[in-house]
NUFI-292912 format. One line per 10 residues: number of its first residue (from 1); their letters; for each residue x, y, z of C-alpha. Coordinates in nm, 3 decimals. Layout:
N
NUM	A	X,Y,Z; ...
# end
This chain:
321
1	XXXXXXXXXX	1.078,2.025,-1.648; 0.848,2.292,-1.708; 0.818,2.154,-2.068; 0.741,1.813,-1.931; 0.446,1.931,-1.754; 0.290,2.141,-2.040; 0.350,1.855,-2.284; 0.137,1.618,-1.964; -0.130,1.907,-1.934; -0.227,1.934,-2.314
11	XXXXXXXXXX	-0.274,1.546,-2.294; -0.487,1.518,-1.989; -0.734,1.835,-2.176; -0.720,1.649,-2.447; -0.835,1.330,-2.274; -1.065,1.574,-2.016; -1.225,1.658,-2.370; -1.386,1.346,-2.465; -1.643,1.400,-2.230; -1.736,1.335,-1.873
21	XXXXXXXXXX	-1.898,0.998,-1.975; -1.526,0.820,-1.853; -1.544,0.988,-1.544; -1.766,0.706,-1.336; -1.581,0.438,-1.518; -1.228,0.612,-1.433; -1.331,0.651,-1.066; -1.440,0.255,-1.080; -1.070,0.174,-1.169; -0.925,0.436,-0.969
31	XXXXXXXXXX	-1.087,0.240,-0.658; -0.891,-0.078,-0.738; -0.601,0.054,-0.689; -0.707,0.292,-0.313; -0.602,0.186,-0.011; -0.959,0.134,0.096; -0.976,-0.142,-0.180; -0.657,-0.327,-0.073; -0.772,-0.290,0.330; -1.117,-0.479,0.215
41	XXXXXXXXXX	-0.983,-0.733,-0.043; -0.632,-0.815,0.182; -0.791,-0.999,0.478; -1.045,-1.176,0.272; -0.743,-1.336,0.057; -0.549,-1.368,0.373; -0.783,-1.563,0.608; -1.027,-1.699,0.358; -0.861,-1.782,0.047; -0.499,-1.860,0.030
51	XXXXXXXXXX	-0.282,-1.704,0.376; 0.035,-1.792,0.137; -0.087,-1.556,-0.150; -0.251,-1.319,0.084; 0.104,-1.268,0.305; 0.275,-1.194,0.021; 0.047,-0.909,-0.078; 0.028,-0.786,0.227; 0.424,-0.731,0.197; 0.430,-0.614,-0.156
61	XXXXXXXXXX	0.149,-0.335,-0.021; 0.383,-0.227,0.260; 0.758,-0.244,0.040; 0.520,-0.030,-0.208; 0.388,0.194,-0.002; 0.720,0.270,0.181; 0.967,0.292,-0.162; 0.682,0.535,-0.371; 0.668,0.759,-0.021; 1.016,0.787,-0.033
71	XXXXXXXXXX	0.995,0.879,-0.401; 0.745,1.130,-0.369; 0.900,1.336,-0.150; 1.247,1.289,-0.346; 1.094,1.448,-0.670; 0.808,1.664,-0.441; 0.620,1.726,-0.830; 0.284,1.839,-0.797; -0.033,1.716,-0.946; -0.180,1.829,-1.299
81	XXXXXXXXXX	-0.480,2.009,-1.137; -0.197,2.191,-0.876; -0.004,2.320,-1.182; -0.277,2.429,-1.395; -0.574,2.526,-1.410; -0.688,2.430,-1.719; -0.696,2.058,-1.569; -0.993,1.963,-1.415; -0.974,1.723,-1.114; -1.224,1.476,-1.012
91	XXXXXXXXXX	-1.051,1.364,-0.707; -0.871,1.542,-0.461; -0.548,1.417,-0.365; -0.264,1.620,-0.076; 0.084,1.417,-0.154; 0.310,1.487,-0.411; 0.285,1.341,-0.778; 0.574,1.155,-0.920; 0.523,0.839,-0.884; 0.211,0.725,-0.933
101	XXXXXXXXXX	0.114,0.532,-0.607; -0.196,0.383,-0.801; 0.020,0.284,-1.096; 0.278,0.132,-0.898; 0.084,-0.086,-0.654; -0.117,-0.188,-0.946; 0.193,-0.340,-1.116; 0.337,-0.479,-0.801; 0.021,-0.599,-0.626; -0.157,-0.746,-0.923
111	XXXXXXXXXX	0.191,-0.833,-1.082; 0.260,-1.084,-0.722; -0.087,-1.216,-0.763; -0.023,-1.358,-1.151; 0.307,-1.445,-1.053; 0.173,-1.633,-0.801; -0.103,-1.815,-0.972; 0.135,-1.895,-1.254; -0.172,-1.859,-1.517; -0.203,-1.690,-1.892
121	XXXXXXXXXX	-0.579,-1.573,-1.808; -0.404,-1.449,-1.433; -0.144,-1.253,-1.643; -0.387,-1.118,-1.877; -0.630,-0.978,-1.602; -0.335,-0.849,-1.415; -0.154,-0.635,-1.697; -0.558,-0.499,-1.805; -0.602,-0.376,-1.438; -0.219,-0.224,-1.420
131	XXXXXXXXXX	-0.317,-0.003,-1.783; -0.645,0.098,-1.627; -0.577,0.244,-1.269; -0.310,0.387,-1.367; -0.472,0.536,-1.689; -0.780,0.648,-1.448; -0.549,0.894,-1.299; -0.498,1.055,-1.628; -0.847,1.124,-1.683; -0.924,1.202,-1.343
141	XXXXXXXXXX	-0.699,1.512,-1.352; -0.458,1.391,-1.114; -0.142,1.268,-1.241; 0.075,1.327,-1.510; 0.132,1.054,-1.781; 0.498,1.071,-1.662; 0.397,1.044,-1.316; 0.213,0.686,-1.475; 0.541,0.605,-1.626; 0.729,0.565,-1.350
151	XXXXXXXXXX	0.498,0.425,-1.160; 0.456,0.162,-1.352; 0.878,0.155,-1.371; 0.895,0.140,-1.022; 0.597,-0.164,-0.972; 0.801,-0.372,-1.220; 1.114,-0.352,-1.054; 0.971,-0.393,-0.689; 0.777,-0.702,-0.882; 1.100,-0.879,-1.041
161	XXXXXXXXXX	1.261,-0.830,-0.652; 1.019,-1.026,-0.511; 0.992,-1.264,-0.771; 1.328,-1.324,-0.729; 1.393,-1.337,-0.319; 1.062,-1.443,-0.189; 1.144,-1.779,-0.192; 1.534,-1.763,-0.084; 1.444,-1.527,0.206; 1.162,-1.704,0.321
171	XXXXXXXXXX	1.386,-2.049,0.339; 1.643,-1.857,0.560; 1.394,-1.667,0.798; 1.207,-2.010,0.871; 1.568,-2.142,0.992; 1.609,-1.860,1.254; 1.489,-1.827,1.633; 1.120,-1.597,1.730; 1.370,-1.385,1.819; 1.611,-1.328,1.552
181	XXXXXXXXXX	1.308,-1.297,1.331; 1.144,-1.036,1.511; 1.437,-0.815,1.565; 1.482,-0.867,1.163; 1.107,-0.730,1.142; 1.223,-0.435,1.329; 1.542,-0.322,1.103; 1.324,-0.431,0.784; 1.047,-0.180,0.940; 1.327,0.076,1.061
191	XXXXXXXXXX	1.545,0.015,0.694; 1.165,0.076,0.504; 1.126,0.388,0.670; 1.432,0.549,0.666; 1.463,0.569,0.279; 1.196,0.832,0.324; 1.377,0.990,0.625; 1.653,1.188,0.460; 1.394,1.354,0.207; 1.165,1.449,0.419
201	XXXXXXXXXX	1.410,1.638,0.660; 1.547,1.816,0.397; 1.208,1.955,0.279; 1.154,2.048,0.624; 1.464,2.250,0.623; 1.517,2.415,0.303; 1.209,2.373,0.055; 0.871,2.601,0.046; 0.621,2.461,-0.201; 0.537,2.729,-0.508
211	XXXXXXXXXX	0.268,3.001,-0.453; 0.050,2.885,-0.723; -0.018,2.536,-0.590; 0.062,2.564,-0.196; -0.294,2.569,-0.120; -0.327,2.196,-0.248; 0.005,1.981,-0.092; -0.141,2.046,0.280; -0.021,1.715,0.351; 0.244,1.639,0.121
221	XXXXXXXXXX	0.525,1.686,0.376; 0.430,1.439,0.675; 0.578,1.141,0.815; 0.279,0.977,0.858; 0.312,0.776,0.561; 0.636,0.605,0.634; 0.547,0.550,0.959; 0.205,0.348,0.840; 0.416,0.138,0.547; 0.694,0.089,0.852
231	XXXXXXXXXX	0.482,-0.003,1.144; 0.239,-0.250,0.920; 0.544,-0.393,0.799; 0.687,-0.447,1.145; 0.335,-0.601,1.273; 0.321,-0.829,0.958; 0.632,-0.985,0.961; 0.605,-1.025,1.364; 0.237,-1.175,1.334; 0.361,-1.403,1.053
241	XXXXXXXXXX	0.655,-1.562,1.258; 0.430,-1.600,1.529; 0.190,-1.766,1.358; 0.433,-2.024,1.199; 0.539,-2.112,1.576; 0.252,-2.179,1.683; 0.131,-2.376,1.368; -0.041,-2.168,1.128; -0.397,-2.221,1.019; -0.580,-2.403,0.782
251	XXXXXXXXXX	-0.822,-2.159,0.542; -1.011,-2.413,0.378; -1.324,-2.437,0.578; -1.736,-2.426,0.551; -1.879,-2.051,0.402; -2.031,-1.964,0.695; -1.669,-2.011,0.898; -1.500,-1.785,0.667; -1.790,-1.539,0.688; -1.741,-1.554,1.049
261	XXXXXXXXXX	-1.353,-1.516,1.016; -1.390,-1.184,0.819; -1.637,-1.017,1.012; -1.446,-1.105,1.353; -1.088,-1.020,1.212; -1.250,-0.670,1.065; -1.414,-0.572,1.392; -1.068,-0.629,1.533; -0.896,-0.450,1.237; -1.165,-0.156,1.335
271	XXXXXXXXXX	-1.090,-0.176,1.736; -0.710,-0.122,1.654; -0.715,0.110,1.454; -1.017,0.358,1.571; -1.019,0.265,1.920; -0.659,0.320,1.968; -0.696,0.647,1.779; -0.914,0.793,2.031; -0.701,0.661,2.281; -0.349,0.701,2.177
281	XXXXXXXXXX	-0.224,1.083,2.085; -0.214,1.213,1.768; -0.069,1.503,1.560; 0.292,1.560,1.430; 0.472,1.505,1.764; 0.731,1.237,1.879; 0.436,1.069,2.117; 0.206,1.102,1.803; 0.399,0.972,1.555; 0.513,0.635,1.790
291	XXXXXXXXXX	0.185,0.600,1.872; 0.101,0.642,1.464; 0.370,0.335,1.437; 0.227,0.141,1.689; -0.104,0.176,1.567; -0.045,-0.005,1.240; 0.216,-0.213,1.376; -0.045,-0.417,1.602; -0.284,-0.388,1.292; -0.051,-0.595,1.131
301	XXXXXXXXXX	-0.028,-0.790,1.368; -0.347,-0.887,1.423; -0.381,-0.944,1.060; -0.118,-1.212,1.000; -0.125,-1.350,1.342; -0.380,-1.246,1.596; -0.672,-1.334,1.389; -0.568,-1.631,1.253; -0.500,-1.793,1.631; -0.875,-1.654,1.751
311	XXXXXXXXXX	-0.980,-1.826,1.483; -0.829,-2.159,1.552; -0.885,-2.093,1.885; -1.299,-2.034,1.817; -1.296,-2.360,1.615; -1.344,-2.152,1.288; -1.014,-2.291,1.140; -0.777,-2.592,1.195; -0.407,-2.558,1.266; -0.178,-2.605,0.983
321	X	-0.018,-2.891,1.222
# end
């Protein structure tokens, strides 16, 4: 292993030594592929563009999230910039290294989104913006190209899964009761995080991070993660069912309604989420971490079925039927 991460450490100098000219443009792709990105971008394509494409993001983002947690703390690799110094970082990241988050989402986010739009020019767009977030963490200092590599691996798989049972599983879950499909939420939410579970109890029992980079993984053995990817899920899938009883919504509609829609979902996104921060507890405790879960969970909510009904019901969109 050691070898491994040598070999990964004279390639990211070598790349380091080009110059800092890349470093802006690396950060620019870097972005694309943050969670701060996907928060902005995901209820814009949800309530204003296409609720079909956006839903299926929105999943993808939260069976990402949860499987590359889980594989983080499975391998629990550190970052270039952890292992040596010679590697200069240019962001700071606390979680483990192998597999790259960015490089992963990038294939299955951007992956869903050709697949969906079935288009050459879609395909082509997609596969540029996979190579370069996941190549921005290279430069940047903080991932190995291995780290990349399975990444990458990992999106592709998750990617051919959904390609495959979107369809089929959808078909089945629009057969069953409100019920039925909201305890299924609940063991898809449980199932998501408890991949991560087993991991991250052993670490707590019998690992101690190295000397040399301890300092730098100050977070990289938390729950909080799976219990974001697990409660989101739980919240999507509930808001979506919801939603498709009471008729969906239309997201064609006049500029200024879907201006409207986005700035009135987002100050709800914002109430959930910070509001219920101050109010709920916090820290790594059992009250924190269900509060944590329900935190996201009515985010999710909201998202894929809150909103959507507010709007309908403020005359900014029409019901599906």
């Amino acid at each position: 292993m050691d070898n491994l991460l040598a070999l990964g450490v004279r390639f990211i100098v070598a790349l380091q030594g080009l110059g800092e000219w890349q470093v802006p443009l690396m950060k620019f792709f870097t972005f694309l592929g943050t969670e701060e990105f996907y928060m902005l971008v995901l209820p814009a394509l949800y309530w204003c563009f296409s609720n079909s494409l956006g839903a299926r993001v929105a999943l993808m983002l939260m069976l990402s999230g949860g499987v590359n947690e889980a594989l983080k703390l499975t391998f629990h690799a550190p970052r270039p910039y952890w292992y040596s110094p010679q590697v200069r970082n240019f962001a700071v990241e606390t979680s483990f290294g192998v597999p790259s988050g960015h490089a992963q989402n990038a294939v299955a986010i951007w992956g869903t989104v050709a697949a969906y739009l079935k288009k050459f020019w879609g395909w082509v767009l997609a596969v540029l913006l996979m190579f370069w977030i996941g190549f921005s963490r290279l430069s940047l200092g903080v991932h190995f190209p291995h780290d990349v590599l399975v990444g990458w691996l990992v999106g592709a798989c998750l990617l051919w899964l959904s390609v495959r049972a979107w369809e089929p599983l959808a078909r089945w879950a629009r057969d069953l009761s409100l019920g039925s499909q909201a305890g299924l939420a609940f063991l898809a939410s449980l199932a998501l995080m408890a991949i991560a579970v087993v991991p991250l109890l052993w670490l707590h029992g019998n690992w101690q991070p190295p000397v040399a980079w301890a300092g730098y993984a100050t977070e990289a053995v938390s729950a909080n993660g799976l219990l974001t990817t697990g409660g989101a899920l739980f919240g999507l899938l509930l808001g979506l069912a919801w939603l498709e009883r009471a008729g969906g919504f239309q997201v064609r509609g006049a500029w200024w309604k879907l201006v409207l829609r986005y700035v009135l979902g987002v100050i709800g996104v914002l109430i959930i989420q910070y509001g219920l921060k101050v109010v709920l507890p916090g820290g790594e405790t059992l009250v924190g971490y269900l509060a944590r879960y329900l935190r996201y969970a009515l985010t999710g909510l909201w998202l894929t079925g809150g909103a959507p009904l507010i709007f309908v019901r403020c005359r900014l969109a029409e019901r599906a039927r």
